[in-house]
C-alpha positions in Angstrom: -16.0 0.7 -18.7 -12.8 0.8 -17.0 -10.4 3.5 -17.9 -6.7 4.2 -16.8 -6.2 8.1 -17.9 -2.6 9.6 -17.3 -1.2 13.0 -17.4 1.8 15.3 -16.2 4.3 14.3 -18.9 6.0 16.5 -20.7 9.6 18.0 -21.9 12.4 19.0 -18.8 15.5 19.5 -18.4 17.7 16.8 -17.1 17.9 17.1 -13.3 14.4 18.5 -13.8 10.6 17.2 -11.8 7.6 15.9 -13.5 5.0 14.3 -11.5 2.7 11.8 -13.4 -1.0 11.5 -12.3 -3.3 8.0 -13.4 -6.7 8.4 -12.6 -8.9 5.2 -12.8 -12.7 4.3 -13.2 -14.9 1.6 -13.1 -12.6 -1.2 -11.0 -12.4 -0.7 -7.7 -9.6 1.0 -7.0 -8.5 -0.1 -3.6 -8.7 -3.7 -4.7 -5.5 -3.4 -7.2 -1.7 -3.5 -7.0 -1.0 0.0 -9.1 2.1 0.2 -11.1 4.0 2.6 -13.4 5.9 1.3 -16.3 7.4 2.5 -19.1 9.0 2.1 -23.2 11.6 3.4 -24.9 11.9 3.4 -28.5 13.2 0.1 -29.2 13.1 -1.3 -25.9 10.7 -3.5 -24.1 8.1 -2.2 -21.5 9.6 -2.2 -18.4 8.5 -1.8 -14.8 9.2 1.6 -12.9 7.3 1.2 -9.9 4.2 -0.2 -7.9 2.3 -0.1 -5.0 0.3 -2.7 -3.1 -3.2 -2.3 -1.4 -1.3 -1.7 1.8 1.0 0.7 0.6 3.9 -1.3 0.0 6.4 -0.4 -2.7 9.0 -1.3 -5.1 11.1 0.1 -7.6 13.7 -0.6 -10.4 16.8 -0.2 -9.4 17.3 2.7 -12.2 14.8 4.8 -10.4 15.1 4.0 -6.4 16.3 7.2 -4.4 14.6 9.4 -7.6 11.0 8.5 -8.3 8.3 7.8 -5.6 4.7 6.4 -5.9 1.9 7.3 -4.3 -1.9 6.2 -4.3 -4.8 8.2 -3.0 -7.5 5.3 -2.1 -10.4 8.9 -2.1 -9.6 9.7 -5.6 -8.9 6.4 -7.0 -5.7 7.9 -8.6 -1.8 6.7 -8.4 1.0 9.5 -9.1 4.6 9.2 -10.1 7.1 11.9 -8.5 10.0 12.0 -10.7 12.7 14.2 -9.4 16.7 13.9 -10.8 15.2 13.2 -14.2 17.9 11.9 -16.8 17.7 11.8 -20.9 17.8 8.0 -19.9 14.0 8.4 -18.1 12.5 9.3 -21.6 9.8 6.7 -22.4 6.2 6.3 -22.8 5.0 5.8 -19.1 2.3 4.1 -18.8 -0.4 3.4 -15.8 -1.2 -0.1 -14.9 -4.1 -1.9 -12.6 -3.3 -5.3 -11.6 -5.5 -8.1 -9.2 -3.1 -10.9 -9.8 -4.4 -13.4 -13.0 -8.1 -12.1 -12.9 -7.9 -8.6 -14.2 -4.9 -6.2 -15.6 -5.4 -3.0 -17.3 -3.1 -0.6 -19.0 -3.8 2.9 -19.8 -3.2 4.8 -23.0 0.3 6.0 -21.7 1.6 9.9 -21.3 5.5 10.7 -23.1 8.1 12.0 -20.9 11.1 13.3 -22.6 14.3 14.5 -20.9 16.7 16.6 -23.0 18.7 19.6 -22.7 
């Protein structure tokens, strides 16, 4: 059974730090492109950030300079750092596991909320 479990949201400040944690079972791990995304009430899912088997990266433009991901291969787990947080970051972030068409799999998501 494959599961995508996140944790680390929460309520901060803005200009606050949260770091989100996504740990994932029965895929193998190393095999998948790992990605953060997130929802907004009212809005459509949208993608944060992801990061390849090889480490490469990308971001939205919204978050580059602020957020950075990270996988740990050992413990078959992908974090978001989220530093500078604004009310605008408040969503529903959500892990993701993607091998191109064959296989994608989204976990339950964790709230992050940003308000003074």
């Amino acid at each position: 059974q494959v599961q995508l479990v996140e944790s680390g949201g929460g309520l901060v400040q803005p200009g606050g730090s949260l770091r989100l944690s996504c740990s994932v079972s029965g895929i193998s791990f190393k095999s998948y492109t790992m990605g953060w995304y997130r929802q907004a009430p009212g809005k459509q899912r949208e993608m944060v950030a992801r990061i390849s088997l090889g480490g490469t990266t990308n971001y939205a433009n919204s978050v580059l300079g602020r957020f950075t991901i990270s996988r740990d291969n050992d413990k078959n787990t992908v974090y978001l750092q989220m530093n500078s947080l604004k009310p605008e970051d408040t969503a529903v972030y959500y892990c993701n596991a993607n091998w191109g068409t064959i296989s994608n799999f989204w976990g339950q998501g964790t709230q992050v909320t940003v308000s003074s």
